[in-house]
C-alpha positions in Angstrom: -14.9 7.3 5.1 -11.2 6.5 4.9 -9.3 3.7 3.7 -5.7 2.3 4.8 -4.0 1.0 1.4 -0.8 -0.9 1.5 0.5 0.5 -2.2 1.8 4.7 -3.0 -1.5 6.1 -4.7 -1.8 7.0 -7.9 1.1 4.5 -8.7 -0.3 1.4 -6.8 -4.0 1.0 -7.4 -6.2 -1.9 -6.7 -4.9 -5.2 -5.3 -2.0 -7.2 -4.8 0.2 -3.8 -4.7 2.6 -5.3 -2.2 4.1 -8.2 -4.5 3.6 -5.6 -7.6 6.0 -2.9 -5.8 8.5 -5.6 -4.7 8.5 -7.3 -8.3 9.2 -3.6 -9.9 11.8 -3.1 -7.0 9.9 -0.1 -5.4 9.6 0.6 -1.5 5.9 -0.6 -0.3 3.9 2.5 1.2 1.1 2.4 3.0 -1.5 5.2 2.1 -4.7 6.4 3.9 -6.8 8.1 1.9 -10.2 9.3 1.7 -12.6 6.9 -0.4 -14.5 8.0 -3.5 -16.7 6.9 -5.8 -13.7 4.8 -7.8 -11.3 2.3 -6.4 -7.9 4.4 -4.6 -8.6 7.4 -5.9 -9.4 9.4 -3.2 -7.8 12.5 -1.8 -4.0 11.1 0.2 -4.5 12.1 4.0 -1.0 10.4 4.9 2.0 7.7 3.3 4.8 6.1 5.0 7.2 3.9 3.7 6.9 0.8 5.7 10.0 -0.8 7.1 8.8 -4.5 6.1 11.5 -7.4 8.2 12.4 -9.8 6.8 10.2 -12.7 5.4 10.7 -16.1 3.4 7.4 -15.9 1.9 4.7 -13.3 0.8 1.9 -14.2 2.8 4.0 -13.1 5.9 5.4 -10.1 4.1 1.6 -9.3 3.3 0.9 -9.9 6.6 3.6 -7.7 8.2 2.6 -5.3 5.3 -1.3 -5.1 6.4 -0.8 -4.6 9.7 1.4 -1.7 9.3 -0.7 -0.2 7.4 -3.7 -0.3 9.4 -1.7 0.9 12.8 -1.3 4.1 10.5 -5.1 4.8 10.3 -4.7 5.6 14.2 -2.4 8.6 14.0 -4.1 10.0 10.8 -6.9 10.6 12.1 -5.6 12.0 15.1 -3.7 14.1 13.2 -6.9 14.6 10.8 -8.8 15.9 13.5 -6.5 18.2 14.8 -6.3 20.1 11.3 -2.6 18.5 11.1 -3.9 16.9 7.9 -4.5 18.4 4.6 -6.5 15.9 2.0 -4.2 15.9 -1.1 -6.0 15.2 -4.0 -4.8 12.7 -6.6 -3.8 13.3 -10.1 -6.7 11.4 -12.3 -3.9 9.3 -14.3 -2.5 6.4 -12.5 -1.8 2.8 -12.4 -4.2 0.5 -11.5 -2.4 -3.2 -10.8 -4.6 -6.6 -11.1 -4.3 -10.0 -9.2 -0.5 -11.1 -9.9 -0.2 -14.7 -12.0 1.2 -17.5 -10.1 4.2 -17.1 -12.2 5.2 -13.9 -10.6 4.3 -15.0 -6.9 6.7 -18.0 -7.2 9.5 -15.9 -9.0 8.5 -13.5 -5.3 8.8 -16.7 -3.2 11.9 -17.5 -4.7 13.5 -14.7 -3.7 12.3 -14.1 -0.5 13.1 -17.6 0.7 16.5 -17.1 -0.6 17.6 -14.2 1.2 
């Protein structure tokens, strides 16, 4: 079983990775990794850096995020089948991010709709 994640594992566990990598000024990757018994830990089948346009809010962004993310399942397994694709395990210590405070979405919002 596979998963499509729109955070870089190990340093973008769990949920709301998107607004957590654009608050800390990192690129958002999407990530399609196997699933195991914990939450994105699995072994990394495939990342890309996703070239997110430009949005005034972070539902879009999300949006535009999630769908990239799942057109990269397509290709990975493709690419998985073929033998293309070595599982790369992950390192056990990583960061696991939890649902961002209001606070932080509207300081997001804020500068999203500004530029």
């Amino acid at each position: 079983i596979i998963n499509a994640h729109a955070g870089k594992l190990p340093y973008y566990r769990n949920m709301n990775v998107v607004e957590w990598a654009l608050l800390n000024g990192d690129k958002v990757t999407g990530t399609v990794h196997l699933i195991d018994n914990n939450i994105d830990t699995g072994a990394i089948l495939y990342e890309e850096v996703l070239n997110l346009k430009k949005h005034n809010n972070l539902v879009s962004l999300r949006e535009d995020a999630f769908d990239q993310v799942i057109q990269l399942v397509g290709k990975t397994i493709i690419n998985f089948d073929k033998g293309v694709i070595v599982p790369t395990s992950q390192p056990a210590e990583g960061k696991k991010w939890y649902v961002m405070h209001q606070y932080f979405r509207d300081k997001l919002n804020s500068k999203l709709s500004s530029t």
